[in-house]
C-alpha atoms as one frame of an Amber mdcrd trajectory, in Angstrom:
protein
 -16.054  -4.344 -32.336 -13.585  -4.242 -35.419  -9.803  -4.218 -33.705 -10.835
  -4.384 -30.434 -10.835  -7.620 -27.568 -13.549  -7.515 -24.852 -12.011  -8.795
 -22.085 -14.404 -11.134 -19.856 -12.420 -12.130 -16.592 -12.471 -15.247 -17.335
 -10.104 -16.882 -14.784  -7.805 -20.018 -14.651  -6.062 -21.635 -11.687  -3.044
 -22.032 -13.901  -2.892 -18.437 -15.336  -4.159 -16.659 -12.077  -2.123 -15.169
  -8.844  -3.914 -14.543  -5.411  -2.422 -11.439  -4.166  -3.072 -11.153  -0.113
  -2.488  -7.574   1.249  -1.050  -6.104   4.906  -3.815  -8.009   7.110  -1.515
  -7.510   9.943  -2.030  -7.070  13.839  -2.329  -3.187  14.134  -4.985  -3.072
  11.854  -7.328  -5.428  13.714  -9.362  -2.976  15.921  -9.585  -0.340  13.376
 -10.919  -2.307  10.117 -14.521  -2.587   9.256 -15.330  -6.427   9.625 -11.380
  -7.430  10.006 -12.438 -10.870  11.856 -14.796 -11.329   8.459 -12.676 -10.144
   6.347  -9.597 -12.235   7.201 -11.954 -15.031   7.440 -13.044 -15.066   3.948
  -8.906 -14.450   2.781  -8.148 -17.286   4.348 -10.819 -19.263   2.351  -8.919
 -17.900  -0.589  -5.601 -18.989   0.592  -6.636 -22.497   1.370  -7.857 -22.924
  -2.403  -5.156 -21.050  -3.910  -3.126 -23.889  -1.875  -5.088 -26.853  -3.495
  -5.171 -25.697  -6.745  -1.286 -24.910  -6.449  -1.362 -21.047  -7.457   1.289
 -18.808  -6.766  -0.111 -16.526  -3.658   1.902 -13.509  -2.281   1.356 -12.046
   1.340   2.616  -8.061   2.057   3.029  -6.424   5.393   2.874  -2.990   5.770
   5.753  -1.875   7.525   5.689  -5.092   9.646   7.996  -3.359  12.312   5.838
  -0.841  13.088   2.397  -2.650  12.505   2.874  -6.415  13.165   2.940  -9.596
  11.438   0.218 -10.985   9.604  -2.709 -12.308  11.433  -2.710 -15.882  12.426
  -5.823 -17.054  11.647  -5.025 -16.231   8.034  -3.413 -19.764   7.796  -0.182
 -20.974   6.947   1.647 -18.622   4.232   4.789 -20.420   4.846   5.055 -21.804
   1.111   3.928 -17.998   0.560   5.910 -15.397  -1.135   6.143 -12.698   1.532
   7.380  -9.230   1.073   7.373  -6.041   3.825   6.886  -3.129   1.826   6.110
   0.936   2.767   4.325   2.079   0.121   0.856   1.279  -0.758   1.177  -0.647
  -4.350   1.860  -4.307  -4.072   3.704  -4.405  -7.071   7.213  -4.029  -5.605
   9.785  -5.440  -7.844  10.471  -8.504  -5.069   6.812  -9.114  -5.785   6.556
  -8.547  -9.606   9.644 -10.719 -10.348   7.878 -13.224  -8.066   4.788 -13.299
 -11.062   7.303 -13.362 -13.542   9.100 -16.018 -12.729   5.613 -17.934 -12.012
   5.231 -18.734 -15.849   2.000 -17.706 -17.232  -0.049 -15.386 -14.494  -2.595
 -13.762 -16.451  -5.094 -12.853 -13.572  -4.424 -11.164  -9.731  -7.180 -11.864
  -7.426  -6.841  -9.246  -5.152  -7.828  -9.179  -1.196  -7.088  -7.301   1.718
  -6.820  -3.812   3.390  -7.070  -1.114   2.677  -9.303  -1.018  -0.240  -8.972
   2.803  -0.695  -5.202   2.605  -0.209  -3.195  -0.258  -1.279  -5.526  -2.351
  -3.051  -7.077   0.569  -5.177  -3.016   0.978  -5.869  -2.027  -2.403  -6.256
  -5.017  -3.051  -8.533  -4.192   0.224 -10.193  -0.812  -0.933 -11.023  -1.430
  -4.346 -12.535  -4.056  -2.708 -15.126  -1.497  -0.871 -16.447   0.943  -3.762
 -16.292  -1.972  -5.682 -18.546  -3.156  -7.781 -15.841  -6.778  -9.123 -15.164
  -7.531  -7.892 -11.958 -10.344  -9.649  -9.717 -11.567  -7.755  -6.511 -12.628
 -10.138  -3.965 -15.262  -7.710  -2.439 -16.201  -9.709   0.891 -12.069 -10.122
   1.805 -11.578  -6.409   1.277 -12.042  -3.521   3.776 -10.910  -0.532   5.137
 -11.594   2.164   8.416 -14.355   3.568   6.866 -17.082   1.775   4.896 -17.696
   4.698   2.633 -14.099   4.425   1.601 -14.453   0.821   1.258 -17.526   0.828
  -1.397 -16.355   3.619  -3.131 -13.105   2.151  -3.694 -14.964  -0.620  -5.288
 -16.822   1.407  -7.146 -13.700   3.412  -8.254 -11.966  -0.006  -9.832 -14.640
  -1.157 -11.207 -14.601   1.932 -13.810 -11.076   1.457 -13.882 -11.495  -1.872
 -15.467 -11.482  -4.636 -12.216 -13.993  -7.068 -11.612 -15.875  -7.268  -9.153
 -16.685 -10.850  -7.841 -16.949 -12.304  -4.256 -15.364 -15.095  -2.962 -17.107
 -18.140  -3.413 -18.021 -16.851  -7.195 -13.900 -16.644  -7.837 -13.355 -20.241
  -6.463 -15.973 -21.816  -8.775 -15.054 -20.329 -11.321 -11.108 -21.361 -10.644
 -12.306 -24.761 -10.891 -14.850 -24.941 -13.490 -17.269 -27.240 -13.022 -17.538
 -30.523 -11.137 -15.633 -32.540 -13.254 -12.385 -30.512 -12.164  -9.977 -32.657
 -10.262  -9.308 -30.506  -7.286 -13.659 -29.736  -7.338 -14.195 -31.803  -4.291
 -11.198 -30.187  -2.172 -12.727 -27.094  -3.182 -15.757 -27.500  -2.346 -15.276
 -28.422   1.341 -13.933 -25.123   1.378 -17.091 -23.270   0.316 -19.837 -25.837
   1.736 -20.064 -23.477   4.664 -21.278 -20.027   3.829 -18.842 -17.243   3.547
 -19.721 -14.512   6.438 -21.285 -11.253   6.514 -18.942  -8.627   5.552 -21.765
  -5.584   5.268 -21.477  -5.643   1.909 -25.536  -5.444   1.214 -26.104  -3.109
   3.893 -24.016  -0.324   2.475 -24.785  -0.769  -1.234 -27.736   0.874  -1.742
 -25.810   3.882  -0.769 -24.116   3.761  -4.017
């Protein structure tokens, strides 16, 4: 492999990002697993939290489609941006990472994975970024949108992980400071997002 770097996805809480994506009120009756699916984010959110990462919430036009979800958790130390078009990388958000010295990785969850977070992970490829699909905290309408959206990043050069995998791997091992606070976080199974059910259709 003469002149060329396989990159790995290995991640770092100090060199990663969690990205949280337009899990907003009028999406709730339409998204496959929402309740699951916001469930699992908010796992995310509450490590990203203890192991100090930079995390950034989007709303779709909030006006129109409503504030985040509550049971998210508190994104008040959050960098929160309303946007309209499907990318998360609007320059609010992108100066944001910037400024946050040293963000190698985006860990990515949300909706919709055909839509904004096929975008949004789109964009930070080409940007350079390491981009980490949380697959049980993403979703969309449709599940055959959802795993073939997966599918589609994953040739485009995302991993694939799920949640629990990310957050061990954020903190190492057991001798990581922060392990224990993390771990109370994961010592109850993640839920069922269909993710098994629908993948032998691939």
């Amino acid at each position: 492999m003469s002149g060329l770097v396989r990159r790995l996805g290995k991640v770092a809480a100090d060199s990663s990002a969690l990205f949280l994506c337009d899990m907003q009120e009028k999406f709730r009756p339409n998204i496959q697993y929402f309740p699951q699916i916001v469930s699992v984010a908010s796992r995310m959110l509450k490590a990203a939290q203890i192991l100090e990462m930079p995390v950034v919430v989007t709303e779709q036009y909030p006006k129109g489609l409503g504030p985040t979800v509550p049971e998210l958790g508190d994104i008040s130390a959050a960098k929160k941006v309303a946007k309209v078009c499907f990318t998360m990388c609007v320059p609010d958000v992108m100066e944001h990472i910037r400024q946050s010295a040293g963000v190698k990785s985006v860990i990515l969850c949300g909706i919709e994975t055909q839509a904004c977070i096929q975008r949004t992970a789109l964009d930070l490829l080409e940007k350079d970024f390491d981009v980490h699909i949380i697959a049980d905290a993403v979703s969309s309408r449709s599940m055959v949108d959802r795993m073939y959206a997966i599918e589609r990043l994953r040739q485009s050069g995302a991993f694939i992980t799920t949640s629990e995998g990310m957050l061990l791997q954020l903190v190492g091992g057991a001798d990581h400071p922060k392990f224990r606070e993390v771990q109370k976080v994961i010592w109850t199974s993640a839920p069922d997002t269909g993710l098994l059910s629908h993948k032998s259709a691939l």
